[in-house]
C-alpha positions as CSV (number, residue, x, y, z in Angstrom):
1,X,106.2,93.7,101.2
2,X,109.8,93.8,100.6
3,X,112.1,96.8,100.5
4,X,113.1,96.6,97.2
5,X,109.0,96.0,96.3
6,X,107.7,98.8,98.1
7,X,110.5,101.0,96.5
8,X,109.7,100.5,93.0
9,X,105.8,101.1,93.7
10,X,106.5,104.3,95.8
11,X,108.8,105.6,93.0
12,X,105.8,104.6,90.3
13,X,103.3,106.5,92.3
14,X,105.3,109.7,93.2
15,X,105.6,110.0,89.6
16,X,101.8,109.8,88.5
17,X,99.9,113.1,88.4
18,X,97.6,113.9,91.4
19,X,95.0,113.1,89.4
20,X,96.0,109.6,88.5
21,X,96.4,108.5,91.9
22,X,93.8,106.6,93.7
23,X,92.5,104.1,96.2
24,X,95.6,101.7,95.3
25,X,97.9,104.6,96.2
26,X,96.2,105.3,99.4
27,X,97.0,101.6,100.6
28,X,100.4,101.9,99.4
29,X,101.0,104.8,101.4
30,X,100.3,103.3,104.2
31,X,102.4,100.3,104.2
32,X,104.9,103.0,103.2
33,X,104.2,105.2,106.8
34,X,103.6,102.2,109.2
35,X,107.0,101.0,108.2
36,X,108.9,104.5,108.5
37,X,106.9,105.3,111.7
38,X,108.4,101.7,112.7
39,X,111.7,102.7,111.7
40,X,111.8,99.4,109.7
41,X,112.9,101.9,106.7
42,X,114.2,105.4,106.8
43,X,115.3,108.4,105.1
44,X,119.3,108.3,105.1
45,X,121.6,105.0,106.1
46,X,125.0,104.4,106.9
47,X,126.3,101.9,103.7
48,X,130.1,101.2,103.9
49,X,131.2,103.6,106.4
50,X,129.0,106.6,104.4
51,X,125.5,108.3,104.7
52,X,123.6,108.0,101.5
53,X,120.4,109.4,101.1
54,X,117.2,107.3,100.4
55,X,115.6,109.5,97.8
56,X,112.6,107.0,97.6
57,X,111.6,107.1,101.3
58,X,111.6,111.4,100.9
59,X,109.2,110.9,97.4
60,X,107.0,108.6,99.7
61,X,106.9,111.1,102.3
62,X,105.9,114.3,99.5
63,X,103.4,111.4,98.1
64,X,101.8,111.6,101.2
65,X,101.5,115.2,101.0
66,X,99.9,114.7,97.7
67,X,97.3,112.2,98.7
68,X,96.3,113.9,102.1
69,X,93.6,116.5,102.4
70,X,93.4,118.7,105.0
71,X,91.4,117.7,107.8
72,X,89.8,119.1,111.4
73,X,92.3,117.7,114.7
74,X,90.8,120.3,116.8
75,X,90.3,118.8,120.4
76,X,87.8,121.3,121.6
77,X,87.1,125.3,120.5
78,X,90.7,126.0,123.0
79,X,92.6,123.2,121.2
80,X,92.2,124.0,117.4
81,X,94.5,122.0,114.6
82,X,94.5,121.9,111.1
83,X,96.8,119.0,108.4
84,X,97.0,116.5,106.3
85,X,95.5,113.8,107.6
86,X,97.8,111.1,106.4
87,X,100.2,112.9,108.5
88,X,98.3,112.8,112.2
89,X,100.2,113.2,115.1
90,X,102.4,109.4,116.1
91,X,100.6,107.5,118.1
92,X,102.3,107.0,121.3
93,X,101.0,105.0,123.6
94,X,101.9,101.5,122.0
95,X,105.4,102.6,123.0
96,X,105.3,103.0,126.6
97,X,106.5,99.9,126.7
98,X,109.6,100.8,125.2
99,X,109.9,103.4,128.1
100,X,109.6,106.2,125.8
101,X,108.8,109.4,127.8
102,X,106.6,112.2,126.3
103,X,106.4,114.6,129.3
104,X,103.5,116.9,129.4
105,X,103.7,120.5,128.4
106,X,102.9,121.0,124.8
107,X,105.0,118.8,122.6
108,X,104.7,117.0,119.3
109,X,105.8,113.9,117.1
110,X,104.4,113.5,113.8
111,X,103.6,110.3,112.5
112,X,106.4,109.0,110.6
113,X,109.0,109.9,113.2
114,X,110.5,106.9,114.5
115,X,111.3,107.0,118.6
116,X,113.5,104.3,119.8
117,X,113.7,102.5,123.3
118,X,114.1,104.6,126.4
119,X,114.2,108.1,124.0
120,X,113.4,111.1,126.3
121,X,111.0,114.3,124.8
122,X,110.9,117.0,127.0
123,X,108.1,120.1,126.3
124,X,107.7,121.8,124.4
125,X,109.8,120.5,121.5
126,X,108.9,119.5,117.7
127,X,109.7,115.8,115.6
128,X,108.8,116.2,112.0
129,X,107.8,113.0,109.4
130,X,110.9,110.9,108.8
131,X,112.9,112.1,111.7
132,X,114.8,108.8,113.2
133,X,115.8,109.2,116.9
134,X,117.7,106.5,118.0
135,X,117.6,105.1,121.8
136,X,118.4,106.4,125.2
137,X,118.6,110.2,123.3
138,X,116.9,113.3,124.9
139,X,115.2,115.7,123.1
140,X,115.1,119.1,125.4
141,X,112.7,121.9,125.9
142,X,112.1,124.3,122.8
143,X,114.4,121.8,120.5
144,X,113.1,121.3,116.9
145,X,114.2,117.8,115.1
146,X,113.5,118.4,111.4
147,X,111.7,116.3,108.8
148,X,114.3,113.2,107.9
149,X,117.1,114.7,110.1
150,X,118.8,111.1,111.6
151,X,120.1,111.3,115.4
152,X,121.7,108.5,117.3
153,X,122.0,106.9,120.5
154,X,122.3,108.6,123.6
155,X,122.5,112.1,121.9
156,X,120.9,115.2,124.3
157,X,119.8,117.9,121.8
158,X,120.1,120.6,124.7
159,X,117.2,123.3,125.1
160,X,116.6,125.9,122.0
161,X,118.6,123.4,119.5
162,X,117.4,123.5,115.9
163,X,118.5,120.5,114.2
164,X,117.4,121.7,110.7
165,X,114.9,118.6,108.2
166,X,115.7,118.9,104.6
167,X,112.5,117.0,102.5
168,X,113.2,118.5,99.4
169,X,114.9,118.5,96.8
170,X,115.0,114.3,97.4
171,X,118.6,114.0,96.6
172,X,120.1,115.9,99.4
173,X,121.0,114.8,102.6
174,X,119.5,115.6,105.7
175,X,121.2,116.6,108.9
176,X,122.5,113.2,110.5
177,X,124.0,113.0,114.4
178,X,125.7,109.8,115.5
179,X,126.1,108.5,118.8
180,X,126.8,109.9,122.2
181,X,126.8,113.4,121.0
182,X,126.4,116.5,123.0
183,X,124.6,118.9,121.7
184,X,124.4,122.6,123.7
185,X,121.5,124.9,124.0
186,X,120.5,127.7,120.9
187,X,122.8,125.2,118.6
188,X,121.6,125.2,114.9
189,X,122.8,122.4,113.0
190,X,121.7,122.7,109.1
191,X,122.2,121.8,105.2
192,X,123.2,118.4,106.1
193,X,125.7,118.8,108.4
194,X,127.1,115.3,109.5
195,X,128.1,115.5,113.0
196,X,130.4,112.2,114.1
197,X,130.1,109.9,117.2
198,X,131.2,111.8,120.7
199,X,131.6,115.2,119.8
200,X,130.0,118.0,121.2
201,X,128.9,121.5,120.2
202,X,129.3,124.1,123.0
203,X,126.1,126.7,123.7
204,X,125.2,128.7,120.7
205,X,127.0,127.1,118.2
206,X,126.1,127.3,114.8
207,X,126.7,124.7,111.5
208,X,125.9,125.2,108.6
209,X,127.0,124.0,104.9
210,X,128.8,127.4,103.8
211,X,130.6,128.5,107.0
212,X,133.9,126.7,107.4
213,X,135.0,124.9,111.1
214,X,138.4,125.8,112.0
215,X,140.3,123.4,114.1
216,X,143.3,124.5,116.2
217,X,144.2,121.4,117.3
218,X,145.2,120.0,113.6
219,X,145.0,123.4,111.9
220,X,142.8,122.0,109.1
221,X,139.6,124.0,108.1
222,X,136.7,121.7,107.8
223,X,133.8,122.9,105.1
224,X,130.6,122.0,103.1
225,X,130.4,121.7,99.5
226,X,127.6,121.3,96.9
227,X,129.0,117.8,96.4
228,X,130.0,117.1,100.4
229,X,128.3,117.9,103.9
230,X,130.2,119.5,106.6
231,X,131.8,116.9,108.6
232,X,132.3,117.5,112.2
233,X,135.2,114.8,113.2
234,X,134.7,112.3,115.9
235,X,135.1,113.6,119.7
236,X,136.0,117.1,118.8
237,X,134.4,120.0,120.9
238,X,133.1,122.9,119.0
239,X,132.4,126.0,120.4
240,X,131.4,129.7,118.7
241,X,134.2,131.6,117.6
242,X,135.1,135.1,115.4
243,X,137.9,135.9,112.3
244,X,138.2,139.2,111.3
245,X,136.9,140.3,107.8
246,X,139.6,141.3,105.3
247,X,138.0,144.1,104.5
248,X,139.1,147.6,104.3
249,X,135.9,149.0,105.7
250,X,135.6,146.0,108.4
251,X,139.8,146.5,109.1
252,X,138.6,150.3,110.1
253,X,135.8,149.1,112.5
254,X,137.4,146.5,114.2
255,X,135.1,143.9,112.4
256,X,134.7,140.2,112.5
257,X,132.4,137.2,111.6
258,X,131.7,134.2,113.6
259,X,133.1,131.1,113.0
260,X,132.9,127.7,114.6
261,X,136.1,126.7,116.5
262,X,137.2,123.1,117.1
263,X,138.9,124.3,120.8
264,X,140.1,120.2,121.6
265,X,139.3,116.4,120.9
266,X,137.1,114.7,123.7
267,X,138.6,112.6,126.7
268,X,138.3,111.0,129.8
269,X,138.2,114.3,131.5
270,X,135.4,115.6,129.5
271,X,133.4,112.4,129.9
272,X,133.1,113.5,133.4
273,X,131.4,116.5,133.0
274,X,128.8,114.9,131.2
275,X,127.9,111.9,133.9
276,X,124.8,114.5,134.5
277,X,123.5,113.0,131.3
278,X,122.7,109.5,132.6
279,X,121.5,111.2,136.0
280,X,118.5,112.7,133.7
281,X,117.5,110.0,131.6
């Protein structure tokens, strides 16, 4: 089934009442997830230079939440889980082939996550349903990947990053990550922050869609809108920084909020330091 076939149906179905879907909708689904799972469609694209959102790949994600009932995965009385069960974990070992390594310790993809070749998952860590994880990436201990949240090739999400999922409302855009990105550990990237190709976000950092990036190298102040994500520019290196609060009561007590800080623009030099990257992979 084509693209633009499949799109029209899913849109059809999301729109019929739970009670008026049926056995035809359950085999649409499922064309629908083999081919996310696949990565043959996915939740946001790159068209012309800009991410654009593919509202009708989220509504045939929340149609599967509609047609699923909740079912027993329990391995044993120790191992106890309870979902949806159009949304069991992804089935793994048809990619081994594609050197995809799951380490043991407690980890988990859910189906309709696309893994590329040579993707690293270290435990325990989390990839929700329409997640796209391009190749040669790591995903590091205690890291979350969120539900439609787009990261590219050879990107390390360092241990404790949340890289926030958006599924609804169907319009927005999820968090997206291109290539040969760096991301530190306890990061949270949300709201559909766009992070460009090479940069990297020092330890701790924090991006969201309402807290403006200030960058001393050009002195511009990068922010979100309602209309626009955050856009962190190509090769820069974020790391967390403070302004003070103008604010009588805060001028009194010495007090300040924290802020992200653009500190420089990646380089040779900085390449170097992250050579350890390959090493692990």
């Amino acid at each position: 089934m084509k693209s633009f076939e499949l799109e029209k149906l899913i849109t059809d179905h999301y729109e019929r009442k739970i009670v008026e879907l049926d056995e035809e909708s359950h085999q649409l689904f499922e064309i629908f997830i083999n081919k996310l799972d696949s990565g043959t469609i996915r939740a946001a694209e790159k068209k012309d230079g800009v991410w654009k959102v593919n509202t009708w790949v989220k509504k045939g994600i929340l149609l599967g939440f509609r047609l699923g009932k909740n079912s027993d995965f329990s391995l044993n009385d120790h191992f106890q889980f309870c979902d949806k069960q159009t949304y069991p974990l992804k089935n793994l070992k048809p990619l081994a082939k594609n050197n995809i390594r799951l380490v043991p310790g407690g980890s988990s993809v859910r189906r309709g996550a696309y893994l590329g070749n040579q993707v690293t998952l270290m435990p325990p860590m989390y990839i929700n349903v329409g997640a796209y994880v391009d190749e040669g990436t790591m995903i590091d201990s205690h890291a979350l990947v969120g539900s439609c949240a787009q990261i590219g090739q050879r990107v390390h999400i360092s241990a404790g990053s949340q890289v926030g999922g958006i599924l609804e409302p169907v319009g927005a855009l999820p968090v997206i990550i291109e290539d040969d990105v760096l991301v530190g550990g306890n990061c949270g990237i949300y709201e559909g922050t766009i992070i460009q190709n090479g940069a990297v976000l020092g330890a701790g950092t924090i991006l969201t869609g309402s807290v403006p990036v200030y960058d001393l190298i050009t002195e511009k102040i990068f922010r979100g809108s309602s209309e626009n994500p955050l856009i962190i520019p190509t090769n820069a290196i974020v790391v967390p920084g403070s302004r003070k609060i103008k604010n009588n009561f805060a001028s009194s007590h010495g007090l300040q909020i924290s802020c992200p800080v653009i500190v420089k623009y990646r380089d040779s030099s900085t390449n170097l330091s992250t050579i350890l990257e390959e090493l692990l992979r």
